[in-house]
PLY file of the C-alpha trace (Angstrom):
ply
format ascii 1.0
element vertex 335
property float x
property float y
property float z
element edge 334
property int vertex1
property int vertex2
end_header
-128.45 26.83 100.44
-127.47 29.47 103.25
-125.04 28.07 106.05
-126.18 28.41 109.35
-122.95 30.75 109.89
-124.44 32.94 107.27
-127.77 33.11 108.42
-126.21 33.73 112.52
-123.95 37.07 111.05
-127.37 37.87 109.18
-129.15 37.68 112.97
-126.03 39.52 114.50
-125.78 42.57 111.72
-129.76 42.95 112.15
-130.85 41.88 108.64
-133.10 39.31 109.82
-134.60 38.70 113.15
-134.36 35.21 115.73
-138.20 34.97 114.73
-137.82 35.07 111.08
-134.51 32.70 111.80
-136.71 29.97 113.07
-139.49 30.79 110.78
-136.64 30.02 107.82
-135.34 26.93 110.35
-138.92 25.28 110.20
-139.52 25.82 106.44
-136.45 24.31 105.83
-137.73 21.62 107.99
-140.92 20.97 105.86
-138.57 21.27 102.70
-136.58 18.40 103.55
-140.03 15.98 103.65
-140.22 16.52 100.37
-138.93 13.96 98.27
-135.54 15.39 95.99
-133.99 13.77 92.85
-131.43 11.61 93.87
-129.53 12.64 90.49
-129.57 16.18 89.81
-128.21 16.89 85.87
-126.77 19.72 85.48
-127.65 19.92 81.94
-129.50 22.59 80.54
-130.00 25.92 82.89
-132.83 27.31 80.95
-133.79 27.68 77.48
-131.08 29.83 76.34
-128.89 26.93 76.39
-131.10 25.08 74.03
-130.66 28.38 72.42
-126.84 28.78 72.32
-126.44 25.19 71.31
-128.15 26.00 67.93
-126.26 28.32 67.13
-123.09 26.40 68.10
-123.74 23.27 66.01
-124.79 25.67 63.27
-121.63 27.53 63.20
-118.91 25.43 63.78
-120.64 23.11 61.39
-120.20 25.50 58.71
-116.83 26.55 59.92
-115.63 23.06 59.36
-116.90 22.53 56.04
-114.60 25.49 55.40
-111.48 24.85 56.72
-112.08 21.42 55.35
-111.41 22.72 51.73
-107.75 22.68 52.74
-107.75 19.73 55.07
-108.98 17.47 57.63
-105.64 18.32 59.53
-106.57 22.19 59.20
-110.45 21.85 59.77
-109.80 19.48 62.92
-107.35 22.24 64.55
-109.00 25.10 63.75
-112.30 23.88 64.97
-111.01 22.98 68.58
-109.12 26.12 69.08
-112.61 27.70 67.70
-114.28 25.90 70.56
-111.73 26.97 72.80
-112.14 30.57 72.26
-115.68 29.98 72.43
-116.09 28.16 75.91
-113.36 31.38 77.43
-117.28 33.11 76.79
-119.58 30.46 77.05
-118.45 28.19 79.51
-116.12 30.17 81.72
-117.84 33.31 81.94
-121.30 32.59 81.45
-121.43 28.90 83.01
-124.24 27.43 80.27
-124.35 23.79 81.08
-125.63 22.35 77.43
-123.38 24.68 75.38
-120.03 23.89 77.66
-120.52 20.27 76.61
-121.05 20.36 73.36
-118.07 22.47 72.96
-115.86 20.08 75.18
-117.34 17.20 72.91
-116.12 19.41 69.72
-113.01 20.21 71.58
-111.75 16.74 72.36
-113.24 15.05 68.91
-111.15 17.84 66.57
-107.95 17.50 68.47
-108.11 13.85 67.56
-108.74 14.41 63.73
-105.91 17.43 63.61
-103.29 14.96 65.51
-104.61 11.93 63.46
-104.72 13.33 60.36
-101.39 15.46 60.93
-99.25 13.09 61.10
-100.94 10.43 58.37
-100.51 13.55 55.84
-96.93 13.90 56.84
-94.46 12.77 54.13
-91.65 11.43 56.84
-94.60 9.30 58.71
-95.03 5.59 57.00
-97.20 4.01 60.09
-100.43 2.31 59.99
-103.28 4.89 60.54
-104.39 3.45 63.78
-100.83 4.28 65.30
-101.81 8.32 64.29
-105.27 7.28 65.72
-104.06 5.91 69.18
-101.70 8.92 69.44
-104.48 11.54 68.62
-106.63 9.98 71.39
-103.18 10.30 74.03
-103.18 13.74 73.01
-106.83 14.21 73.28
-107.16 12.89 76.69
-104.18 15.55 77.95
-106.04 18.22 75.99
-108.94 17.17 78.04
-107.03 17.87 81.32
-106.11 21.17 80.23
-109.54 21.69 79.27
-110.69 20.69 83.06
-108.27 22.76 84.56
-109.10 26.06 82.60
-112.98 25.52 82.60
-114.10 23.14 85.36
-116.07 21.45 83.05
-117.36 18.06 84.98
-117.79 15.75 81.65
-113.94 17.06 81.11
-113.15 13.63 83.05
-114.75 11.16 81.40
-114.20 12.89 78.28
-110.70 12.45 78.63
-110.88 8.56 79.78
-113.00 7.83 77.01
-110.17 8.99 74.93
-107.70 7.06 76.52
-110.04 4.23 76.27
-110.21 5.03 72.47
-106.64 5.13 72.06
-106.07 1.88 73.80
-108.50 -0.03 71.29
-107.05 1.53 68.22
-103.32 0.27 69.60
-105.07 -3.01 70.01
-106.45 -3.23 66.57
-103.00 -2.30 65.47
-100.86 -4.23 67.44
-103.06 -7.47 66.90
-106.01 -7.36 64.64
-106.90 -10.57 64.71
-107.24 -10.85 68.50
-108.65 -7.41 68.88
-112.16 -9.27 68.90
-111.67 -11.00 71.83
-109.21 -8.69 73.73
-111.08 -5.76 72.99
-114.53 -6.50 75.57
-112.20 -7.62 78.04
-110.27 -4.28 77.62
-113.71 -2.19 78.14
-114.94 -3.98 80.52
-111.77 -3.29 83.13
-111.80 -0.08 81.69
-115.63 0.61 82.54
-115.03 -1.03 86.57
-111.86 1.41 86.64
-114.28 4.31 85.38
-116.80 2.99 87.78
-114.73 2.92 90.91
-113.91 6.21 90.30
-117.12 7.77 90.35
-118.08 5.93 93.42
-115.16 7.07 95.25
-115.98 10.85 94.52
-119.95 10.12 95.26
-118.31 8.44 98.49
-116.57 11.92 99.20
-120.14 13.78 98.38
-122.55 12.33 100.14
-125.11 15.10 99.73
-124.52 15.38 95.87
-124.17 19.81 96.60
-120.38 20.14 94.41
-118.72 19.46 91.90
-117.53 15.77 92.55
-120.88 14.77 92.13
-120.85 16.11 88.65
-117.70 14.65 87.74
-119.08 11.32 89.21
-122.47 10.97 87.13
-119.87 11.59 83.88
-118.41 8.96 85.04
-121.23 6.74 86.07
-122.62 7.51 82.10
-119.18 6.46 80.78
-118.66 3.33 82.79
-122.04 1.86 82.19
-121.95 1.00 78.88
-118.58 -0.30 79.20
-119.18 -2.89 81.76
-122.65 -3.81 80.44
-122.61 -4.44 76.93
-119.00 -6.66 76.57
-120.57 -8.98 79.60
-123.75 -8.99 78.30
-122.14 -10.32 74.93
-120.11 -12.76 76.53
-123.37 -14.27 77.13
-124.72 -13.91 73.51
-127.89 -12.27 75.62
-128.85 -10.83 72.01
-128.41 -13.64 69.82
-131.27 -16.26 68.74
-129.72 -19.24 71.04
-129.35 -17.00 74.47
-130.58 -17.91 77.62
-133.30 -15.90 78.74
-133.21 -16.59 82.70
-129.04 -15.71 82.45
-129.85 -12.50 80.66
-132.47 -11.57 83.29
-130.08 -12.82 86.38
-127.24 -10.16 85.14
-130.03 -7.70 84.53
-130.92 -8.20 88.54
-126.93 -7.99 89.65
-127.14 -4.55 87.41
-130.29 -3.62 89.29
-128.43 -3.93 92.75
-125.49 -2.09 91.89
-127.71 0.42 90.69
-129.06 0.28 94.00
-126.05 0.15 95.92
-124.52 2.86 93.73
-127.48 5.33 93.97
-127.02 5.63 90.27
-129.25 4.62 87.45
-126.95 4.42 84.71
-126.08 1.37 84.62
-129.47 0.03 85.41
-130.71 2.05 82.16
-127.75 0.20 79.95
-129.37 -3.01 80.60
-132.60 -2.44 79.55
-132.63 -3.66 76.39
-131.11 -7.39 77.26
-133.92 -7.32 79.86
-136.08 -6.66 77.26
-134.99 -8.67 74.90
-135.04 -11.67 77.08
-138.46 -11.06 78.20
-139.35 -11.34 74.71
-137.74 -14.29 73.98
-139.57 -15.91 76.97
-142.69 -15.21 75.55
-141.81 -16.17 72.29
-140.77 -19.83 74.20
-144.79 -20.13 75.93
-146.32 -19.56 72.23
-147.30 -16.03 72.20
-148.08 -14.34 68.73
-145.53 -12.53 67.20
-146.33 -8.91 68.34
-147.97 -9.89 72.06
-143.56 -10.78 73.72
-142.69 -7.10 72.49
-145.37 -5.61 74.41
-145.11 -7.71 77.33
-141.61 -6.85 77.49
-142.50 -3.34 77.37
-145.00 -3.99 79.90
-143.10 -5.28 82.47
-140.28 -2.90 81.86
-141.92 0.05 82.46
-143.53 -0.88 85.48
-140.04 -2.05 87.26
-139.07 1.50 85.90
-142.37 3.37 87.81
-142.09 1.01 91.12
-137.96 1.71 91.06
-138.69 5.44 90.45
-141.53 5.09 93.49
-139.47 3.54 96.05
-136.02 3.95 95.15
-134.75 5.23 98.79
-136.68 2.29 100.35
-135.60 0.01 98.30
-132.00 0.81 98.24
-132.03 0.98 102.23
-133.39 -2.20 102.42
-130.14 -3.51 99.76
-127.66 -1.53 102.36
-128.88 -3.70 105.12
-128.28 -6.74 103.04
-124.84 -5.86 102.10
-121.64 -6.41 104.64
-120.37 -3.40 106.68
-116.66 -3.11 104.80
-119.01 -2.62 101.59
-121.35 -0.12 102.86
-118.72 1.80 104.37
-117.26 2.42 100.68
-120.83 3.27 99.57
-122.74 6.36 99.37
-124.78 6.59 102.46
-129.01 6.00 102.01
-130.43 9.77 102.92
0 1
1 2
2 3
3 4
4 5
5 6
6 7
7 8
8 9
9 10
10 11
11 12
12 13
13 14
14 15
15 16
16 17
17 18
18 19
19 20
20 21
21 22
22 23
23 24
24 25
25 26
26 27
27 28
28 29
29 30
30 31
31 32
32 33
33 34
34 35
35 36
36 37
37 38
38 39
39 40
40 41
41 42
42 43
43 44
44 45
45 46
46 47
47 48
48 49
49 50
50 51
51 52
52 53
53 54
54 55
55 56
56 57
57 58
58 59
59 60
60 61
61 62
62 63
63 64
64 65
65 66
66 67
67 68
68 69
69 70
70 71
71 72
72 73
73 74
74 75
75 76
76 77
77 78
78 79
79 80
80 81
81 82
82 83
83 84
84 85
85 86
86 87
87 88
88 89
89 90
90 91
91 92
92 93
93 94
94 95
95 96
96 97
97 98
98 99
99 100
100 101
101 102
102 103
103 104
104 105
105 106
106 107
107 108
108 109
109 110
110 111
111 112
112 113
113 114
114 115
115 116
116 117
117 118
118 119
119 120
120 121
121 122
122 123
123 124
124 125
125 126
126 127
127 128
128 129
129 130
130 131
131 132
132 133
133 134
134 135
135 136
136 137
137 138
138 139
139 140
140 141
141 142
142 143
143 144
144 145
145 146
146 147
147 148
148 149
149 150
150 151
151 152
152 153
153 154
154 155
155 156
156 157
157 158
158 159
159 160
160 161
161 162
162 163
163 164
164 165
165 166
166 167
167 168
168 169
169 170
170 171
171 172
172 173
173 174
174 175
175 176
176 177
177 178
178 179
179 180
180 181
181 182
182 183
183 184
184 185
185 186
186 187
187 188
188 189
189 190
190 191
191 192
192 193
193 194
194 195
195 196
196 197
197 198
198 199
199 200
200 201
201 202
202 203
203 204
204 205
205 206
206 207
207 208
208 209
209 210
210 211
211 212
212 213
213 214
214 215
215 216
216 217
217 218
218 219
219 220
220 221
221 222
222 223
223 224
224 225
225 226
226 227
227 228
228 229
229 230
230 231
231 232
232 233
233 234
234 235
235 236
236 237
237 238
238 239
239 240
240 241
241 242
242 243
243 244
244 245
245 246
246 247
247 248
248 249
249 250
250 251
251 252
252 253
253 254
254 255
255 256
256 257
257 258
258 259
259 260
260 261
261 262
262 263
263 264
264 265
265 266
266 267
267 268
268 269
269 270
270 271
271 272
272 273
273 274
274 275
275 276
276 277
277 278
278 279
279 280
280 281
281 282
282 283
283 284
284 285
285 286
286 287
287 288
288 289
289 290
290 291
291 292
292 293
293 294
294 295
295 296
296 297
297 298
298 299
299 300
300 301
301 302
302 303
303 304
304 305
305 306
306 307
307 308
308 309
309 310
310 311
311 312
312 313
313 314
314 315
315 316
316 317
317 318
318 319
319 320
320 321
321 322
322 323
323 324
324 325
325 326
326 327
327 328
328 329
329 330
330 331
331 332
332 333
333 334
């Protein structure tokens, strides 16, 4: 998008006339009618992504296997620096959006098996494997940073909380094993609302979605939903044979106005599945035949999908004018 500075020094040096400036002014104008994606991914910029990713998987797959012969500690670090040498061409220099995050994802993964496996092959280091585990994923989430701040990658964030999250867990499991069950949900769930709160803050400071907070933020959004969806929606047993149906489908509708509120789908799209399941199980409960509460479920779903995909902007402006003032404030603003 030119800035209307841009386009006055364009009028001033004589590349374009006033005329054609309004011309440009009113097409602009007729633009903006048109509906946009409220979410623009930033994931593949043509097909020579799809392309380069091929040939990624292909080759570091096979490198691997290699450096595997001597060991998992030797394949793990020579595959992330291998990704790091490769993202200096095909992330920094070229800017491809599918093959930067696949070698992000093959950066931070091998930095965790080279620490991991480092230290549980060292002869002085006696501790359980998760401590080498939780201590790969500290050193994974820093690599991450380092990763962000040489390549501007915008999963680089999440990537490196989801480490930390990892690393937490495995310290769990090893500090208590037995309670790890029960602590464990409770640990992704503040995790997720921390990841969450995050992502709205930086969609806060973009409200037009044009830089790269906005990328950052829908890493974030993807991270977080998942981790705040699935530990509550197990809390409730929403998947088991006893759960309660109308419960399962209240939480669903919360999920559906943060969504909402958020302007983000993600965590909408992780509850799908309860939804659906407790659909089904309502059907199952007024005597349908076995196959007819799968495809009602189905049904249903992908209509609230179509008419939330119609209307989203109305909808969601009409859930800002329900909400109080302190909230909306904190909220990314209906366009």
């Amino acid at each position: 998008m030119i800035s209307p500075s841009t386009l006055t020094q364009a009028i001033a040096a004589g590349i374009i006339t006033d005329a054609q400036h309004q011309q440009l002014l009113a097409l602009e104008k007729t633009n903006a009618d048109v509906p946009q994606d409220d979410e623009k991914l930033r994931f593949i910029t043509g097909f020579g992504d799809i392309f380069v990713a091929i040939g990624l998987v292909l080759f570091l797959g096979a490198f691997g296997y290699f450096l595997f012969a001597w060991t998992p500690a030797v394949m793990g670090a020579g595959s992330a620096a291998a990704c790091w040498l490769l993202a200096e061409f095909f992330t920094r220099k070229r800017r491809m959006a599918l093959p930067s995050l696949l070698l992000l994802a093959g950066f931070v993964g091998n930095i965790v098996i080279a620490v991991s496996f480092t230290l549980a092959l060292s002869q002085s280091d006696k501790s359980p494997l998760e401590w080498h585990f939780a201590l790969g994923g500290l050193v994974a989430a820093v690599a991450a940073w380092g990763h962000y701040r040489r390549f501007k990658t915008p999963i680089s964030p999440a990537a490196g909380c989801g480490a930390l999250i990892g690393m937490v867990v495995t310290l769990v499991y090893a500090v208590a094993p037995d309670s790890a069950p029960l602590v464990v949900p409770f640990l992704l769930l503040v995790a997720g609302m921390i990841a969450f709160t995050l992502a709205l803050r930086l969609d806060f400071q973009d409200p037009a979605r044009e830089t790269r907070r906005t990328d950052i933020a829908f890493w974030l959004h993807l991270l977080a939903a998942p981790l705040i969806v699935h530990p509550t929606m197990f809390w409730i047993g929403a998947l088991s044979s006893g759960s309660n149906p109308a419960l399962t489908l209240g939480l669903f509708f919360l999920l559906a106005l943060a969504a909402l509120a958020a302007d983000r789908r993600a965590i909408l799209v992780s509850g799908l599945i309860y939804a659906g399941a407790a659909i089904s199980y309502l059907g199952e409960t007024r005597g349908l035949s076995s196959d007819t509460p799968v495809a009602l479920a189905l049904l249903l779903l992908g209509a609230l999908i179509l008419a939330l995909s119609a209307g989203w902007r109305a909808i969601r402006r009409t859930v800002l004018a329900l909400l109080p003032a302190r909230l909306r404030r904190v909220l990314p603003q209906a366009i």
